[in-house]
C-alpha positions as CSV (number, residue, x, y, z in Angstrom):
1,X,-51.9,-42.2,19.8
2,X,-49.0,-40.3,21.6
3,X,-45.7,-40.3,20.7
4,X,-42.9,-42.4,22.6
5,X,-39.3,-41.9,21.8
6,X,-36.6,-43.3,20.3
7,X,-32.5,-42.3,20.8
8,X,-29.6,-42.8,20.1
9,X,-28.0,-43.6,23.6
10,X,-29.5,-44.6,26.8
11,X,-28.2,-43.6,30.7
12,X,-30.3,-44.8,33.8
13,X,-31.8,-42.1,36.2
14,X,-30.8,-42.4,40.0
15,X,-34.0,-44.1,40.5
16,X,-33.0,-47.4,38.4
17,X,-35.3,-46.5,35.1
18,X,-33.9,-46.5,32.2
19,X,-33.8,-42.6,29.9
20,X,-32.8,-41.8,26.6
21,X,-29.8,-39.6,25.7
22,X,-28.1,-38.0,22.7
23,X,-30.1,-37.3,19.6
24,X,-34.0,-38.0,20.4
25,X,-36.7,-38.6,17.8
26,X,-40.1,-39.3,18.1
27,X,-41.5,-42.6,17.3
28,X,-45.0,-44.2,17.2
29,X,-45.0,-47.7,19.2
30,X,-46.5,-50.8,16.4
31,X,-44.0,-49.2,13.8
32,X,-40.6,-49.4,12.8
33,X,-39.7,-45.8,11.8
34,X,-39.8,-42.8,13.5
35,X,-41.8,-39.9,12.7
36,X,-39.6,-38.2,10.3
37,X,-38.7,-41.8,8.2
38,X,-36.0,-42.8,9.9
39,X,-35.7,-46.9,10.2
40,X,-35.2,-48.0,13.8
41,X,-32.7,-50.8,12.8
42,X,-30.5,-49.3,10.1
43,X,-30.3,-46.0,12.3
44,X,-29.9,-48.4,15.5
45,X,-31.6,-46.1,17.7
46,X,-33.0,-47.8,20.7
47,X,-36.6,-47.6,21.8
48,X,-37.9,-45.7,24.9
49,X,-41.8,-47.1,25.1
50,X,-42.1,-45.7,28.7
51,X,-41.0,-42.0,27.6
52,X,-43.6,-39.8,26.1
53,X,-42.2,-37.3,23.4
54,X,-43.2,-34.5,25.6
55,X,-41.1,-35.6,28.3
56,X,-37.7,-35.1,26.3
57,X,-38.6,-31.2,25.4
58,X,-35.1,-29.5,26.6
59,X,-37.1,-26.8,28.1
60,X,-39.9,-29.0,29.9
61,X,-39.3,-32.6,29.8
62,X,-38.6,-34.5,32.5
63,X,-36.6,-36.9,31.1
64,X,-34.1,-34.0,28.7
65,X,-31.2,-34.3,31.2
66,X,-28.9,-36.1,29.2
67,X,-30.7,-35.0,25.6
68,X,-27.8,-33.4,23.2
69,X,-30.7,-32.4,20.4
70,X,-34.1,-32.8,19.5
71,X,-34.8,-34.4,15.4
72,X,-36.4,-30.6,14.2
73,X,-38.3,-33.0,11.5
74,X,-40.1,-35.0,14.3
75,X,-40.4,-31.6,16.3
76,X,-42.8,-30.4,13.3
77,X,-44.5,-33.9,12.6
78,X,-45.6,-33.9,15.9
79,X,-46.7,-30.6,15.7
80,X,-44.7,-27.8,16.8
81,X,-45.3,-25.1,14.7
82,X,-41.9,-23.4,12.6
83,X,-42.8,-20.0,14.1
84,X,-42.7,-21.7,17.8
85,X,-39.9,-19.4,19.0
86,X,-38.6,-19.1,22.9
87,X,-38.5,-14.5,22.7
88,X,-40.2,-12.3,21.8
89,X,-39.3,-8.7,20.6
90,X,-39.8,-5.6,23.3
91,X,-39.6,-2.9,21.4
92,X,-41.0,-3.3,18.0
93,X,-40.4,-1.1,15.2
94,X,-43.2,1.6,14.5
C-alpha cells in the first residue's frame, strides 16, 4: 500500500485541487495515525488521500510548493535510509 499524506494546512493549486502545506507526514488511508504514531484527530492534521507521499519530497515532489518540513520519523518509516544525504565529499582524505 503507498503512502498518502496528511498536513497540517491546506492551500489550493491554480488548477482548483486542493494541496497540503506546512508540516507533512505520511499516512496510510483505512487508519487513523500516521506513520510515525501521531493521531489524526488530536493532532488535527487534515488528510490529503489524492497526494502520494512521494509527491511532497521538497526536492522532487510535485506537490512541495507550499511544504515548510517533512515529519524525519515518517521520512524513515517509509523508508529513506539515515545515511540518504543530498552531497557528497570531492576530495576525500587519503
Amino acid at each position: 500500500m503507498r503512502a498518502a499524506v496528511a498536513a497540517t494546512g491546506t492551500w489550493t493549486d491554480p488548477d482548483g485541487i486542493r494541496a497540503p502545506s506546512g508540516e507533512v507526514h505520511a499516512w496510510l488511508p483505512g487508519t487513523n495515525q500516521t506513520v510515525c504514531g501521531l493521531s489524526l484527530h488530536r493532532s488535527q492534521l487534515l488528510r490529503f488521500p489524492h497526494v502520494e507521499w512521494d509527491d511532497v519530497q521538497p526536492l522532487t515532489g510535485r506537490d512541495a510548493d507550499r511544504v515548510a518540513a517533512v515529519c524525519s520519523r515518517c521520512a524513515a518509516g517509509t523508508g529513506r535510509r539515515r545515511d540518504d544525504r543530498g552531497w557528497s565529499r570531492t576530495n576525500p582524505r587519503p
